[in-house]
C-alpha positions in Angstrom: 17.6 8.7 -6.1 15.3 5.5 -7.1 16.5 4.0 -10.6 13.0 3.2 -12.4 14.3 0.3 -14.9 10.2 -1.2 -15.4 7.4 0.7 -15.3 3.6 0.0 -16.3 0.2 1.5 -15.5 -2.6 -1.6 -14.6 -6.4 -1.7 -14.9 -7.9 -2.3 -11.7 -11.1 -2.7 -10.2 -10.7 0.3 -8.4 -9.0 2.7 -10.7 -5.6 2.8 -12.9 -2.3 2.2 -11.0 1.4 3.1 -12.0 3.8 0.3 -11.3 7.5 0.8 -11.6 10.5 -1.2 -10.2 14.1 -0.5 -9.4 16.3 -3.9 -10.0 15.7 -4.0 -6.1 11.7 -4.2 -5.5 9.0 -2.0 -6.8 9.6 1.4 -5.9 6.0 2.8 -6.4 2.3 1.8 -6.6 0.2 4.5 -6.9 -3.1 5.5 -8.4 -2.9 7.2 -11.6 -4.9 8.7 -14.4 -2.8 7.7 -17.2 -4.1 4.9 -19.4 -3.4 1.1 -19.3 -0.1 0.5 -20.9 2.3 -2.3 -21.6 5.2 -3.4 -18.9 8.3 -1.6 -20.1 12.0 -2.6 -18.7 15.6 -1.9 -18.8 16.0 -4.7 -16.8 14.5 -7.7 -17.0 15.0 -8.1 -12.8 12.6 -5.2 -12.4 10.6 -6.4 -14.9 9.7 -9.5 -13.2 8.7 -7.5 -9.7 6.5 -5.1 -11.6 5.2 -8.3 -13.7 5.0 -10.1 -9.8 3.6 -7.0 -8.7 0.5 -7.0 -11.0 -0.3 -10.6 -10.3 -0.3 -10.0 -6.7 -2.7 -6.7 -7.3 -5.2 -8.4 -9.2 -5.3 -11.3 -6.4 -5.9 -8.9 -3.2 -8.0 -7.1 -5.4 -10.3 -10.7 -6.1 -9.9 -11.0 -2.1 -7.9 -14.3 -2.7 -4.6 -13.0 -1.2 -4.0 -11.6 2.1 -0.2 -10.5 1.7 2.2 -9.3 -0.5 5.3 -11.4 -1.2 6.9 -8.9 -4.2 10.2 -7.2 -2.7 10.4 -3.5 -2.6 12.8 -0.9 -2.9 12.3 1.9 -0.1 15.8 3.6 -1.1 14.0 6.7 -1.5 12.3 7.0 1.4 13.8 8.9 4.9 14.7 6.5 7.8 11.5 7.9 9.7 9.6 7.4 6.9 10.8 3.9 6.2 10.1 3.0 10.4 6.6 4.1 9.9 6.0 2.3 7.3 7.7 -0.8 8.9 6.2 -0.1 12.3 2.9 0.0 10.4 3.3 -3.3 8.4 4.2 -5.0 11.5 1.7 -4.6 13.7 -1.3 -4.0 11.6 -2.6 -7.0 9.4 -5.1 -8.2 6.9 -8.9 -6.6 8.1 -7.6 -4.8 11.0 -7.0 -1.2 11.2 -5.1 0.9 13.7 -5.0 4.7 14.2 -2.7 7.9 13.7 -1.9 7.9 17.5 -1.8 4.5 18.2 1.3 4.5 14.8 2.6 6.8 17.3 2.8 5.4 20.4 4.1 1.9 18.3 7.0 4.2 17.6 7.9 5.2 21.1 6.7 8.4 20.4 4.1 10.9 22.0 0.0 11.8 20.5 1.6 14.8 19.2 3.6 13.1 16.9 0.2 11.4 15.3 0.5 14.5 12.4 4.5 13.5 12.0 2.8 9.9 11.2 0.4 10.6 8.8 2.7 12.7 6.7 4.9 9.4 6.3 1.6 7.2 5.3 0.7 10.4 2.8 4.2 10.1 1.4 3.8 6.0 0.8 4.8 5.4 -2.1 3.8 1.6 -2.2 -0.6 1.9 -1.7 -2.1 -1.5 -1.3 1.8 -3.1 -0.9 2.1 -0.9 2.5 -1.3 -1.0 3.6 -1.8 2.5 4.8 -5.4 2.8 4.1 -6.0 0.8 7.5 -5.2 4.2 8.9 -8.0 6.0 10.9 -8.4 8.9 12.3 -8.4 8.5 16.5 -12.0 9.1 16.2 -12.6 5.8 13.6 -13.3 8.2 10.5 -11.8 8.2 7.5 -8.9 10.4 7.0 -6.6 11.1 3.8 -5.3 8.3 1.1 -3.7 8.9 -1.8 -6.4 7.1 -3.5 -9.0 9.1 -2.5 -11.5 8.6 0.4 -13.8 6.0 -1.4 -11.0 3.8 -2.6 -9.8 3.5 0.8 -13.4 2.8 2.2 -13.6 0.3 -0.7 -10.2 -1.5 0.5 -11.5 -1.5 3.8 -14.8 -3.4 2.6 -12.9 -5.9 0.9 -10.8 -7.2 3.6 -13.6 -6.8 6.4 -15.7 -8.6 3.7 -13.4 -11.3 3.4 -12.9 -11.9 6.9 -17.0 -12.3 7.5 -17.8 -14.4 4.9 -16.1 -18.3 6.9 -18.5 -16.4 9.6 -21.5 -16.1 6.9 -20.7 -19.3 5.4 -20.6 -21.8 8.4 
């Protein structure tokens, strides 16, 4: 069981999101109806990576950081959940997206197993961090986030966005 020793909820531009941090990484990022609060810690460790955390937030969120540095804790998560995850952080980066199926096949495994895949990206417990909302269904639509549908199309704008405008610009 994950040890939650920091904990806030931040203001985005896209909604409210709980923080929280084990003394190994943040443990959870997730979109939350709760208001704003205060960073509170038993540890001043976790502190810092939900403090780290929120930094790096606000600047993907400004589209002036592609990446996320901030360790994580995945303690709670199963193995195949964690290899998803992994598998999915790996080979998908910063404005590109992938598919169900294709998360699949990455994994050595067979179409079938596309349903087995998104289960893991539904259970993320790390949204933006793990970026599962470059997830599509096989046919390119939009398919389940945790969010909500029009958070992940607006996460999706913002790094396709970001990647046009040296295009626009030049």
């Amino acid at each position: 069981m994950q040890i939650s020793a920091a904990r806030t909820v931040h203001a985005t531009p896209l909604g409210n999101v709980r923080i929280e941090a084990s003394p190994v990484g943040v443990s959870r990022v997730v979109f939350t109806d709760d208001a704003p609060a205060t960073p509170t810690a038993e540890n001043s460790c976790a502190l810092e990576y939900v403090v780290t955390a929120v930094a790096q937030l606000d600047g993907y969120l400004a589209g002036t950081r592609r990446e996320f540095t901030v360790p994580t804790d995945r303690s709670a998560l199963s193995a195949f959940d964690r290899q998803v995850l992994e598998t999915l952080e790996s080979t998908t980066r910063y404005g590109d997206t992938t598919t169900y199926g294709a998360l699949a096949r990455a994994l050595g495994r067979g179409p079938a197993d596309a349903r087995k895949v998104g289960g893991a990206l539904a259970r993320n417990p790390l949204l933006m961090l793990i970026p599962c909302h470059r997830v599509l269904g096989a046919d390119g639509a939009l398919t389940g986030y945790a969010g909500g549908l029009p958070v992940k199309r607006a996460l999706l704008d913002l790094e396709s966005v970001d990647l046009l405008l040296p295009v626009l610009l030049a």
